[in-house]
C-alpha positions in Angstrom: 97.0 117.4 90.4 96.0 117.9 94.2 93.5 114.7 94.5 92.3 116.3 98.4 91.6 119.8 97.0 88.5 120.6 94.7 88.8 123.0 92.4 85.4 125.0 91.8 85.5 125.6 88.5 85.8 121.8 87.9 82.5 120.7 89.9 79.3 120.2 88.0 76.3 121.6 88.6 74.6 118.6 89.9 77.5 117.8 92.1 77.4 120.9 93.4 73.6 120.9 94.6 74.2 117.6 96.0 77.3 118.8 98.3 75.0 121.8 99.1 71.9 119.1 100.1 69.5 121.1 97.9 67.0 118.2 97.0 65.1 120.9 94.8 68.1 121.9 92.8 69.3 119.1 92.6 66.0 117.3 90.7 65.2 120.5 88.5 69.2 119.9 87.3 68.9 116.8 86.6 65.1 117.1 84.8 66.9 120.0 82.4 69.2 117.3 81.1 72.7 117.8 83.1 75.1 115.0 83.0 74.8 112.9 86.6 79.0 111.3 85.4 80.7 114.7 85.5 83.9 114.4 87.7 85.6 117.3 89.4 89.2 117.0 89.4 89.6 114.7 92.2 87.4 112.4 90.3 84.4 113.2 92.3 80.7 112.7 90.7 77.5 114.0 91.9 77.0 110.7 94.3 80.0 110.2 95.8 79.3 114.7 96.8 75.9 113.3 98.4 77.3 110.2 99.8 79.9 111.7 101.9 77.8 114.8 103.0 75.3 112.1 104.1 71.9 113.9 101.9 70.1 110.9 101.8 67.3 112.3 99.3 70.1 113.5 97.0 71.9 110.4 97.1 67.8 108.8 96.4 67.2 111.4 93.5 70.9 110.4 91.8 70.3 107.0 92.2 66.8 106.8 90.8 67.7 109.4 87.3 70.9 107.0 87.0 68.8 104.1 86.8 66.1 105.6 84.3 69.2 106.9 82.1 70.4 105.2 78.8 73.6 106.4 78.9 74.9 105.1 82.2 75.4 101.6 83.5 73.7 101.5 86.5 76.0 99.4 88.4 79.3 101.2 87.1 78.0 104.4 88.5 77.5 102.9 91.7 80.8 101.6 92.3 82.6 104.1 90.5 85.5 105.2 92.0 87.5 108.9 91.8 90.9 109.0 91.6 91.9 107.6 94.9 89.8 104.2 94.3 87.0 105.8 96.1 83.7 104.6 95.9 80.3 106.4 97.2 80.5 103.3 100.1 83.6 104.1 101.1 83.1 107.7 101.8 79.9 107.7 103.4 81.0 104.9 105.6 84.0 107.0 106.5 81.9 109.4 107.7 79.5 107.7 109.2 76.2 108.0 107.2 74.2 104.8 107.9 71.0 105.9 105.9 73.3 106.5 102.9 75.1 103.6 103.0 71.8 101.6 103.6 70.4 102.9 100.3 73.6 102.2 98.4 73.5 98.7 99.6 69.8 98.6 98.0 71.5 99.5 95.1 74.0 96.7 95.4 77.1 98.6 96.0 80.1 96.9 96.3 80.9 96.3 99.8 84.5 95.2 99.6 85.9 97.1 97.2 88.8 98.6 98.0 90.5 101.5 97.7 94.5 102.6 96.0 95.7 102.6 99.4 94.1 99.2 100.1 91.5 100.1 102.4 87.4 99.4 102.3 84.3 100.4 103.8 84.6 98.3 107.1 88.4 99.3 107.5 87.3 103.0 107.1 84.3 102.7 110.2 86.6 100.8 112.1 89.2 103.5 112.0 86.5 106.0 112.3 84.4 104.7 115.1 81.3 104.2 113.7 80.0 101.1 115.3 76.1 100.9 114.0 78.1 101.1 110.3 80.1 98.2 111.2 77.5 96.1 112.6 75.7 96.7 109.2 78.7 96.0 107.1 79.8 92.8 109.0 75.8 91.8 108.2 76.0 93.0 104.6 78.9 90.6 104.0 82.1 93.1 104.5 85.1 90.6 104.5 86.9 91.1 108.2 90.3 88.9 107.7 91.2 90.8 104.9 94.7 92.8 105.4 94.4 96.9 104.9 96.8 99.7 103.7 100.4 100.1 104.6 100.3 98.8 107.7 98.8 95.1 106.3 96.7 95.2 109.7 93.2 93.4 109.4 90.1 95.9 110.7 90.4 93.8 114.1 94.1 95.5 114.2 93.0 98.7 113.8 90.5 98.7 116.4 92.1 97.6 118.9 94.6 100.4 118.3 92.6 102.6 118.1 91.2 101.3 121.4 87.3 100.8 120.2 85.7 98.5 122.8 82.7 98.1 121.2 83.9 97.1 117.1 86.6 95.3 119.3 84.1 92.8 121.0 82.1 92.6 117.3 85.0 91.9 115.9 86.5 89.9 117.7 83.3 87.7 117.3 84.2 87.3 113.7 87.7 87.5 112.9 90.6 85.3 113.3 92.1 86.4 116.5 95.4 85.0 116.0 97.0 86.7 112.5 100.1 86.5 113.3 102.5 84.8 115.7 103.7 87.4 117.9 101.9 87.6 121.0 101.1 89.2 124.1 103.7 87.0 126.1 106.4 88.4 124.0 105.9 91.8 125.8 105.9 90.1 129.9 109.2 87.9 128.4 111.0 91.2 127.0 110.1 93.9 129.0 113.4 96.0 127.9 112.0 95.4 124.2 108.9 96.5 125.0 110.3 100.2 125.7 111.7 100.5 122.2 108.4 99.5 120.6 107.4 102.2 118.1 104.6 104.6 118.3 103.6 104.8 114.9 102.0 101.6 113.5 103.0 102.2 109.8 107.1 102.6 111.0 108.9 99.2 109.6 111.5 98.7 112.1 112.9 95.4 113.7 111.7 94.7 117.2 110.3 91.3 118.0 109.4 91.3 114.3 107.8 94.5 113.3 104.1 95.6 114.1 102.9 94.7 110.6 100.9 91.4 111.1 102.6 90.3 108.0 105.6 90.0 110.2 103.7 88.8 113.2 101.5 90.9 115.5 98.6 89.8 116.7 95.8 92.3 117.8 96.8 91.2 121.3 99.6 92.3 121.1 99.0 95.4 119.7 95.8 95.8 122.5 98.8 95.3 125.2 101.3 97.9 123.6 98.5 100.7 123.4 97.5 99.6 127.2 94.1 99.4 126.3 93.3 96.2 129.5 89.4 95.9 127.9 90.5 95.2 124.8 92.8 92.9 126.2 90.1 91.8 128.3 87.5 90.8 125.1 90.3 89.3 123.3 91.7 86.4 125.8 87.9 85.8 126.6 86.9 85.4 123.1 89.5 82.0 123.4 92.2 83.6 122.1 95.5 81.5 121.7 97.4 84.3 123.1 96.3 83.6 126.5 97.8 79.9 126.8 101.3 81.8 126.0 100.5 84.1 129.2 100.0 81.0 130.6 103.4 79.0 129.8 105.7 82.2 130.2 107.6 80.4 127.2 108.7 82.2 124.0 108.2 79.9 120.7 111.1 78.5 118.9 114.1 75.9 118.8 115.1 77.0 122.3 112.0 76.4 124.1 112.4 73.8 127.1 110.3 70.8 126.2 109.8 67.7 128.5 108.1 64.4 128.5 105.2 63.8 131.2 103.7 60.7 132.0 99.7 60.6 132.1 97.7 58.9 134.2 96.9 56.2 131.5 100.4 55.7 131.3 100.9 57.6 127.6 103.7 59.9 127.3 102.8 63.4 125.4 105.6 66.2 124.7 104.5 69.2 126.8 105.8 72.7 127.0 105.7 73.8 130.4 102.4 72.1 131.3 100.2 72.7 128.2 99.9 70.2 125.9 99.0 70.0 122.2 95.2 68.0 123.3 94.6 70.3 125.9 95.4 73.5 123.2 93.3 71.8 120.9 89.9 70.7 123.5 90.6 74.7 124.3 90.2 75.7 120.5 86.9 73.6 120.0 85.5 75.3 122.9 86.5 78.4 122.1 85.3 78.2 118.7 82.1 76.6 119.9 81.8 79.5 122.2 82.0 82.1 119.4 79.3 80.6 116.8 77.2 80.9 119.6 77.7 84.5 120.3 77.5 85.1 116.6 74.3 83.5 115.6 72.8 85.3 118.6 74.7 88.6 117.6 73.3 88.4 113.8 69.6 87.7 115.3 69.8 91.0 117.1 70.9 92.7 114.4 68.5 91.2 111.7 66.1 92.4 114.2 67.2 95.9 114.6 67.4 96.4 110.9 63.6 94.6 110.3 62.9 97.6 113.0 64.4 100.7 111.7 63.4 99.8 107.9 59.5 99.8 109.1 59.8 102.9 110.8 61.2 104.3 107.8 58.2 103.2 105.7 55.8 104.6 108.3 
């Protein structure tokens, strides 16, 4: 069975006013008794038709007839999923409808829930661009460190990919910069490597470890491969580890040239070319410092913005 491809004559009637937007239709369907759970073949219901056309009242109407009905469970119906593992969440954040997605989360949706292909809400925004859906996500709770699809990439990987400055920088707020060991410096130490690097991120092939952050990339890394510099940019002044191995030249392992220097208070520390193991670790507290800083004040403005747009809703 084609899982992309609806077939009309499987479609309900409600789920076929909601796709349509018909507010009307849809409210005299349901008030005549049609069934709100009737799935289409790709496992489609009525919601998950509003939800990803973005029909706000629909999705309203749905949600408020599922709610009153005694032979649903509320909460199953609004994190059920068709055949793929999607939910209502997933496809309206996909596409990029904040109001629908705001109502679903009044409706407690699940916002991690993932799909069959491993992928959620937030992974889906990232990818497509939405950035007002991903601030709301992140504030809503979305996990960010979690590991999506084929590829295992985190939604920080994918957006630096797919080179989106401004879910880069909130990311990068958030997230662990550093999942996996591979960095940047890897790329100025091998340049001939570098050449052979694959284009497609889901290819599994051996060079400097493959791109899967499973096997090592870091989003800095990946940022430098695509050539996207303000990506690049955001990352190494978010603190990320990446740029202290810019800054030795020195590629990690049993080989790596270590040497004994002799402080000023006469104690002897292990050093790699010039950094030591304090100095990485007084730059981590900083760093780290740095970033609850930016996030508290982030999560303000964005607690503020909501407060804003859900009283100008009411009015």
């Amino acid at each position: 069975m084609n899982f992309s491809e609806v077939y009309r004559d499987s479609v309900g009637s409600v789920s076929a006013a909601a796709r349509s937007g018909s507010l009307v239709r849809v409210r005299d369907l349901i008030r005549s008794g049609h069934s709100l759970d009737v799935r289409d073949n790709r496992g489609w219901t009525c919601l998950h038709e509003a939800a990803a056309q973005g029909h706000k009242g629909c999705v309203r109407e749905i949600l408020r007839a599922a709610a009153s009905s005694s032979s649903l469970e509320f909460r199953s119906f609004v994190n059920a999923t068709t055949h793929e593992g999607e939910t209502a969440m997933f496809l309206a954040a996909q596409n990029g409808r904040l109001s629908v997605v705001k109502i679903l989360l009044k409706a407690k949706a699940d916002v991690n829930r993932q799909t069959n292909d491993l992928s959620c809400p937030l992974y889906a925004a990232v990818d497509g661009g939405h950035t007002e859906m991903v601030k709301l996500l992140i504030l809503k709770g979305a996990e960010v460190n979690r590991r999506h699809t084929a590829s295992c990439w985190t939604c920080l990987h994918q957006a630096v990919y797919k080179g989106h400055r401004e879910i880069v920088s909130l990311l990068s707020s958030v997230c662990e910069l550093e999942i996996g060991t591979i960095t940047a410096s890897h790329l100025c130490l091998r340049p001939v490597r570098t050449n052979r690097l694959p284009q497609d991120p889901y290819r599994r092939r051996s060079v400097c470890g493959t791109l899967g952050p499973s096997d090592g990339a870091s989003p800095l890394l990946i940022s430098s491969q695509e050539g996207h510099d303000l990506c690049v940019s955001m990352l190494l002044c978010r603190g990320s580890r990446s740029k202290l191995s810019l800054q030795r030249r020195v590629e990690p392992g049993p080989s790596a040239r270590r040497r004994s220097v002799r402080t000023t208070h006469g104690e002897r520390k292990n050093r790699t070319y010039g950094v030591s193991s304090g100095e990485r670790e007084r730059e981590k507290k900083k760093a780290n410092k740095r970033r609850e800083r930016e996030r508290r004040k982030e999560d303000m403005q964005r607690d503020e913005e909501i407060e804003e747009e859900e009283r100008g809703g009411e009015s």
